[in-house]
N, CA and C atoms as an extended XYZ file, in Angstrom:
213
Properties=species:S:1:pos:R:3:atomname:S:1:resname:S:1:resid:I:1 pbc="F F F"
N        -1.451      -44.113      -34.218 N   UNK     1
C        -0.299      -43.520      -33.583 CA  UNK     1
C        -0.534      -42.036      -33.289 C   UNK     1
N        -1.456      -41.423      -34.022 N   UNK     2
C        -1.362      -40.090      -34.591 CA  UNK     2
C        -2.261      -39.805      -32.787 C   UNK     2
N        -3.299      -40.909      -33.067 N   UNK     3
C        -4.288      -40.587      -31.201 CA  UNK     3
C        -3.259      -40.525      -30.047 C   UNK     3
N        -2.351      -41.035      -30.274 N   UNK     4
C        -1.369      -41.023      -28.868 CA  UNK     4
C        -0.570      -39.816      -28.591 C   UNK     4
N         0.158      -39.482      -29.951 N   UNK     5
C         0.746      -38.677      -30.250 CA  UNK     5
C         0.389      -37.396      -29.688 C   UNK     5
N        -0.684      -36.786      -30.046 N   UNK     6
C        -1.140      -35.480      -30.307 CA  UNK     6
C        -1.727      -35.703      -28.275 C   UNK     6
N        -2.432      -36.083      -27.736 N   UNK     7
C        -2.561      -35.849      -26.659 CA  UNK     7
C        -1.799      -35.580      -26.025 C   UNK     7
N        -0.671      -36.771      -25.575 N   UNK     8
C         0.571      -36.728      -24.666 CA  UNK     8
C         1.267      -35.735      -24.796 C   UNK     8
N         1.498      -34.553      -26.223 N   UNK     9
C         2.591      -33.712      -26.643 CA  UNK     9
C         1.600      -32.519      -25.892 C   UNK     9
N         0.103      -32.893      -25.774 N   UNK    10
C        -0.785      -31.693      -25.596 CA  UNK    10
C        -0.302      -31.395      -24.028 C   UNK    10
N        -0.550      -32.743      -23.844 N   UNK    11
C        -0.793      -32.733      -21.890 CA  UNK    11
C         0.859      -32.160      -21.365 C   UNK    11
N         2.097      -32.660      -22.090 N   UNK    12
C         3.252      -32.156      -21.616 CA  UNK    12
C         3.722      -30.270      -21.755 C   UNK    12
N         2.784      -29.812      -23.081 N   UNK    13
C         2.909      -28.676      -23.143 CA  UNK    13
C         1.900      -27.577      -21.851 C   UNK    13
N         1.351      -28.318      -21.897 N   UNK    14
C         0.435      -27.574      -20.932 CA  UNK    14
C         1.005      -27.897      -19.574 C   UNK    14
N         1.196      -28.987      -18.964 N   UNK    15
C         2.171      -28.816      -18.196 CA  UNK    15
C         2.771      -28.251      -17.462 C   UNK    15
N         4.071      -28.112      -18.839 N   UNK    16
C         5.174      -26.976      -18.460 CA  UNK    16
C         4.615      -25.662      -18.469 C   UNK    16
N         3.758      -25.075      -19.338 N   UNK    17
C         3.383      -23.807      -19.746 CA  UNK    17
C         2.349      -23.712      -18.114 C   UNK    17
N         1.812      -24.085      -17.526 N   UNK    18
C         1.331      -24.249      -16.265 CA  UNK    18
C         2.216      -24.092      -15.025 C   UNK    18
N         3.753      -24.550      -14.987 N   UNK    19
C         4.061      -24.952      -14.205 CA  UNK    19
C         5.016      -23.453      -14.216 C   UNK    19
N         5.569      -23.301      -15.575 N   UNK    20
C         5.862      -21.586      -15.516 CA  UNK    20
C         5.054      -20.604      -15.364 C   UNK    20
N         3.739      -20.377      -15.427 N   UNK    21
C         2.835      -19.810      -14.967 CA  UNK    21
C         2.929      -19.598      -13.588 C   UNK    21
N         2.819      -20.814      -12.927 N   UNK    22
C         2.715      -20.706      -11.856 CA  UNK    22
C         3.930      -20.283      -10.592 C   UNK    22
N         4.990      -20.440      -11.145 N   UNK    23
C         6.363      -19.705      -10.358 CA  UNK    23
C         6.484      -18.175      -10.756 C   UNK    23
N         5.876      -17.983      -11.967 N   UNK    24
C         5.593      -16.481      -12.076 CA  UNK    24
C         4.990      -15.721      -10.532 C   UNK    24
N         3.754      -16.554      -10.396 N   UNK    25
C         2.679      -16.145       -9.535 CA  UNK    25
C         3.285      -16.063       -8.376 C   UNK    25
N         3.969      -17.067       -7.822 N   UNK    26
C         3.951      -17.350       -6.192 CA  UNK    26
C         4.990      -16.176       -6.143 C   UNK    26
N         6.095      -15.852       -6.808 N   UNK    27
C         7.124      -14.656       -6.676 CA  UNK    27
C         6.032      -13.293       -7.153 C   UNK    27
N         4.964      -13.086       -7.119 N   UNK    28
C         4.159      -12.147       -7.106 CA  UNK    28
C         4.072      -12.126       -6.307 C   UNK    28
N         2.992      -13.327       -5.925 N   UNK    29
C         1.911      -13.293       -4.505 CA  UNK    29
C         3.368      -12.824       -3.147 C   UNK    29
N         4.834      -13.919       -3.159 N   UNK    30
C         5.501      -13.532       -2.209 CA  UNK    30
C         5.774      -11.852       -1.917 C   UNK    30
N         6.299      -11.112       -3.058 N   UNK    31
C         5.901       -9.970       -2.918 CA  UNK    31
C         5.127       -8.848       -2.714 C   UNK    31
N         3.597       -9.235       -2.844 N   UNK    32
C         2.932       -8.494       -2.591 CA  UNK    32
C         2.194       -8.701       -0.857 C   UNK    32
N         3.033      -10.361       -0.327 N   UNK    33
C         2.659      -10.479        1.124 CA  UNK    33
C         3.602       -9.770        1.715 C   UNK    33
N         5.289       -9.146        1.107 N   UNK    34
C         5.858       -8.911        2.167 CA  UNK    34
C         5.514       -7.083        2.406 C   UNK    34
N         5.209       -6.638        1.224 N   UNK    35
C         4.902       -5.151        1.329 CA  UNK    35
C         3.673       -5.572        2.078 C   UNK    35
N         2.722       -5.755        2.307 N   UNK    36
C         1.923       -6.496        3.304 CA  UNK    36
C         2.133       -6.184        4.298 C   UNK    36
N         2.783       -7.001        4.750 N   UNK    37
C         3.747       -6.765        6.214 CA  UNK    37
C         4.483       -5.687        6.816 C   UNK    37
N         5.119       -5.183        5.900 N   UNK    38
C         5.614       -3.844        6.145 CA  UNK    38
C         4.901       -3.003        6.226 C   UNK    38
N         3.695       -2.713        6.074 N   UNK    39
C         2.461       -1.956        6.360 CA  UNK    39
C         1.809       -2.079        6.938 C   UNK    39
N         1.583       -3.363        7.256 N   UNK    40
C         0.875       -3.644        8.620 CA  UNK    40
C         1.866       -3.075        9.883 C   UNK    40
N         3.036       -3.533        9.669 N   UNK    41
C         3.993       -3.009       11.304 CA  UNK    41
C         3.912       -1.602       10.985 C   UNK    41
N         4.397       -0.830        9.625 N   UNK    42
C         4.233        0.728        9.776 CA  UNK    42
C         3.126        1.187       10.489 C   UNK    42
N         2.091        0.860       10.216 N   UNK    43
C         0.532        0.956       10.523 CA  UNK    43
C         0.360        0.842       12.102 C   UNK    43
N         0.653        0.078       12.627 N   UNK    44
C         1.122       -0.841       14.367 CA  UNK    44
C         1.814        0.356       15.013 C   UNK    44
N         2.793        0.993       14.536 N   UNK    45
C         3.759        1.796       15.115 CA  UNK    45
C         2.836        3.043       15.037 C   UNK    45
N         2.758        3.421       14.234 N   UNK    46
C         2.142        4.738       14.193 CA  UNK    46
C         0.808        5.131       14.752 C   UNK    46
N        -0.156        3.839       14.939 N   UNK    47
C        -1.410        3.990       15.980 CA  UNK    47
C        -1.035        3.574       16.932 C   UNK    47
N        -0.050        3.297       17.385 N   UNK    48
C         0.145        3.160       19.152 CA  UNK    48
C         0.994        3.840       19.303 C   UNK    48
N         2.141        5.188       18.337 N   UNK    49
C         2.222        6.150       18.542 CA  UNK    49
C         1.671        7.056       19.200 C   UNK    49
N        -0.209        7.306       18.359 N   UNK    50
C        -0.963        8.723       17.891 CA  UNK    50
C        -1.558        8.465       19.244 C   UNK    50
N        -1.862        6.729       19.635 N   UNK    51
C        -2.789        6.640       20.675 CA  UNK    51
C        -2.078        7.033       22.243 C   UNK    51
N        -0.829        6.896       22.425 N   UNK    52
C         0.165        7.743       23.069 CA  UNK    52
C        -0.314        8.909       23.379 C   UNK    52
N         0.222        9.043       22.090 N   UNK    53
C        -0.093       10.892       22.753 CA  UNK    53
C        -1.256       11.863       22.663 C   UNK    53
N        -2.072       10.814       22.621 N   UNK    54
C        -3.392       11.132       23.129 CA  UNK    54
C        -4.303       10.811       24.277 C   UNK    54
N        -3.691        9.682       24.881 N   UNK    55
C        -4.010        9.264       26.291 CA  UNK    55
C        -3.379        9.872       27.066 C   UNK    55
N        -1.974       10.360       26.797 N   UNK    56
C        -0.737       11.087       28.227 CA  UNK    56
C        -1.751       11.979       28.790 C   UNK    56
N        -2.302       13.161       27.980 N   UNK    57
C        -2.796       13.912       28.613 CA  UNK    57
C        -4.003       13.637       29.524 C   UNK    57
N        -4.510       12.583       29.469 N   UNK    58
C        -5.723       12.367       29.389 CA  UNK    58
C        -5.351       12.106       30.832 C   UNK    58
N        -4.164       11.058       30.845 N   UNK    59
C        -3.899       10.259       32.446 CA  UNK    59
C        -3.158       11.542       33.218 C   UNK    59
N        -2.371       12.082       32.962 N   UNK    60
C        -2.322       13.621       34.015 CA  UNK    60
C        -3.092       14.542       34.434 C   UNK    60
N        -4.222       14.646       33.446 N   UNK    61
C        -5.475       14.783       34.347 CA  UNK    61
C        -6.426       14.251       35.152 C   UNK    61
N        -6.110       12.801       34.960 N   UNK    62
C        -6.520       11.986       36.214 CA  UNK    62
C        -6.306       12.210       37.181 C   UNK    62
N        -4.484       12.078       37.029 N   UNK    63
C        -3.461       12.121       38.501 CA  UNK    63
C        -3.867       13.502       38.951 C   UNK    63
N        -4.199       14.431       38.301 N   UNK    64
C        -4.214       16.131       38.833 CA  UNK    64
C        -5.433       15.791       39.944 C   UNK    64
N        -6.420       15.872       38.754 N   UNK    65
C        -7.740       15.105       39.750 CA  UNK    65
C        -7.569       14.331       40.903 C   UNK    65
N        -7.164       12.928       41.019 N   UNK    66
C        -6.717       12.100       42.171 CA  UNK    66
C        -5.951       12.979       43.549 C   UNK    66
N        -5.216       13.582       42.731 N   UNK    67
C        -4.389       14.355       43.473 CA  UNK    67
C        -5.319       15.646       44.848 C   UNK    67
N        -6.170       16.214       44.055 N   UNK    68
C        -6.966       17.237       44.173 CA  UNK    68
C        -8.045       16.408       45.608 C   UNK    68
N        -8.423       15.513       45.095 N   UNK    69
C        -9.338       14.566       45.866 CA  UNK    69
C        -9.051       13.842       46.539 C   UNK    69
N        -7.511       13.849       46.855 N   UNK    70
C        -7.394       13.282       47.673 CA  UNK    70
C        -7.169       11.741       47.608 C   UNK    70
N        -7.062       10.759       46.709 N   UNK    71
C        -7.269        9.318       46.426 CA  UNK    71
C        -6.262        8.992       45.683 C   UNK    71
């Protein structure tokens, strides 16, 4: 009895102790994908900000040029 016993009580503890483990995790992992995300779009905004206003000038001196030449 004692062989049946002691496994089945093993395999159910581990289990559960597994299965709370693991809802620990995924409410980690979910949190650490959504700050994730929010840094990726912060990140998005702010280099197609910088890249803005670093091309404007670039294209009014085109147009000055174009302008100049005629085209």
């Amino acid at each position: 009895m004692e062989y049946v016993i002691g496994p089945v009580l093993a395999l159910l503890i581990g289990t559960t102790f597994t299965l709370y483990k693991s809802k620990n995790t995924d409410k980690k992992v979910e949190e650490v994908i959504a700050k994730v995300d929010t840094k990726i779009l912060e990140q998005n905004t702010a280099i197609s900000t910088q890249t803005l206003k670093v091309l404007t000038p670039v294209a009014m001196s085109i147009n000055k040029i174009n302008k100049q030449l005629g085209l």
